[in-house]
SELOMI-159174 format. One line per field, with one value per residue (C-alpha): x, y, z; residue number from 0; residue in one letter. Coordinates in steps of 0.25 Angstrom, whole numbers. Each point is the difference from the previous one (the first is absolute). Layout:
BEGIN
px (X;...) .
py (Y;...) .
pz (Z;...) .
seq (NUM;...) .
type (A;...) .
! end
This chain:
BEGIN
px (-88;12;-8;-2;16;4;-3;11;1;13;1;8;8;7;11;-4;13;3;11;15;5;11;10;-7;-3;-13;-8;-2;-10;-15;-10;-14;-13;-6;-10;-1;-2;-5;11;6;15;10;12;4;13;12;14;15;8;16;13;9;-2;-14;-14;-12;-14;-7;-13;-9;-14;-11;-13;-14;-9;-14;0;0;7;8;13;15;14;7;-13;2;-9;0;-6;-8;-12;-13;-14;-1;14;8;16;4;13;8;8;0;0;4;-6;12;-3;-12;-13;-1;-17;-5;-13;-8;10;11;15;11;12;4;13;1;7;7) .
py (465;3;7;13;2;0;14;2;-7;-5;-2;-13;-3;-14;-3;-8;0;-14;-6;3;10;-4;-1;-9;10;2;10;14;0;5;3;1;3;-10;8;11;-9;5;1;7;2;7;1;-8;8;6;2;7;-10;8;-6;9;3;-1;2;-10;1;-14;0;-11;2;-10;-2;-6;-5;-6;-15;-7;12;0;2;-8;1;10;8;13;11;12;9;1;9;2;-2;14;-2;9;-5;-6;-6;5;-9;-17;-10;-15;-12;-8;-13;-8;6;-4;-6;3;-3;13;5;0;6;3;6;13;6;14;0;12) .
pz (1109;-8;-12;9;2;-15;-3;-12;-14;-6;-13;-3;-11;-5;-8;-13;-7;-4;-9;-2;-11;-11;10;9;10;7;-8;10;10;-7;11;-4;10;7;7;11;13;15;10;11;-1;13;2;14;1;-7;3;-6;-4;-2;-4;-1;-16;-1;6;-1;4;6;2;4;-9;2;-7;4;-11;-2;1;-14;-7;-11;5;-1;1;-7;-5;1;6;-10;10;11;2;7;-4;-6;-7;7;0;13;0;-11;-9;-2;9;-2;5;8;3;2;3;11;5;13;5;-5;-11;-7;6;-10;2;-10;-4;-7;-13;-4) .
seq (0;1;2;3;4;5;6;7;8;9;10;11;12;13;14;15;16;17;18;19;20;21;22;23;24;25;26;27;28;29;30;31;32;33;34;35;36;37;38;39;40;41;42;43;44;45;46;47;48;49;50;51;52;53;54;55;56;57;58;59;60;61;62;63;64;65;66;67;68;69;70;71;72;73;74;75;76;77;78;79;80;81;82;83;84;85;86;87;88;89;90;91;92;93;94;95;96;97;98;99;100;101;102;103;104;105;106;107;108;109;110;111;112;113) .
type (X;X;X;X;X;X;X;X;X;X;X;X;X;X;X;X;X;X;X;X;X;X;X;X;X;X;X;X;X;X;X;X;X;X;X;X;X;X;X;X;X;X;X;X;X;X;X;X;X;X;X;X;X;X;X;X;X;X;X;X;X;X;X;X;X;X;X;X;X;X;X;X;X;X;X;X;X;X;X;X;X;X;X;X;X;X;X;X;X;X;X;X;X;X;X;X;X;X;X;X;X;X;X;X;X;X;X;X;X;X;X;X;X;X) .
! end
């Protein structure tokens, strides 16, 4: 039922830096493929956040994936394409939080890293 709705691929990536460097801090992130899963990613809405100096964008990006996939908190999403390859959302996108399990797939919550 769900299979037919996850017309893009995302190509995930995990983080496997581990350990600390001389001075005891964590070594930098190095994120290595995990694998171009099916999905379906929106954006629910998008608003202009001003405070006087400075202008953000906030948007609310979600994600639908297969069950079983192969996806976790702080993965990233390197890109996101259709099934000929084409570029469809420019740019990364972070898993935040739990992915969370629903019935016929898996729901995360994305954030755009700039």
């Amino acid at each position: 039922m769900i299979a037919g709705r996850l017309t893009m691929r995302a190509a995930v990536e995990r983080n496997q830096a581990t350990g600390t460097d001389a001075w005891n801090n964590r070594v930098g992130p190095d994120f290595q493929p995990v694998g171009t899963l099916p999905c379906f990613i929106w954006s629910n809405s998008s608003r202009e956040l001003i405070d006087g100096q400075k202008t953000a964008l906030i948007e609310d990006v979600r994600g639908l994936f297969a069950l079983g996939a192969d996806l976790a908190e702080n993965d990233e999403v390197a890109s996101v394409t259709d099934r000929a390859g084409n570029i469809l959302i420019p740019g990364r996108l972070k898993v935040e939080g739990p992915v969370q399990f629903k019935h016929t797939h898996l729901e995360a919550a994305l954030r755009r890293i700039g």
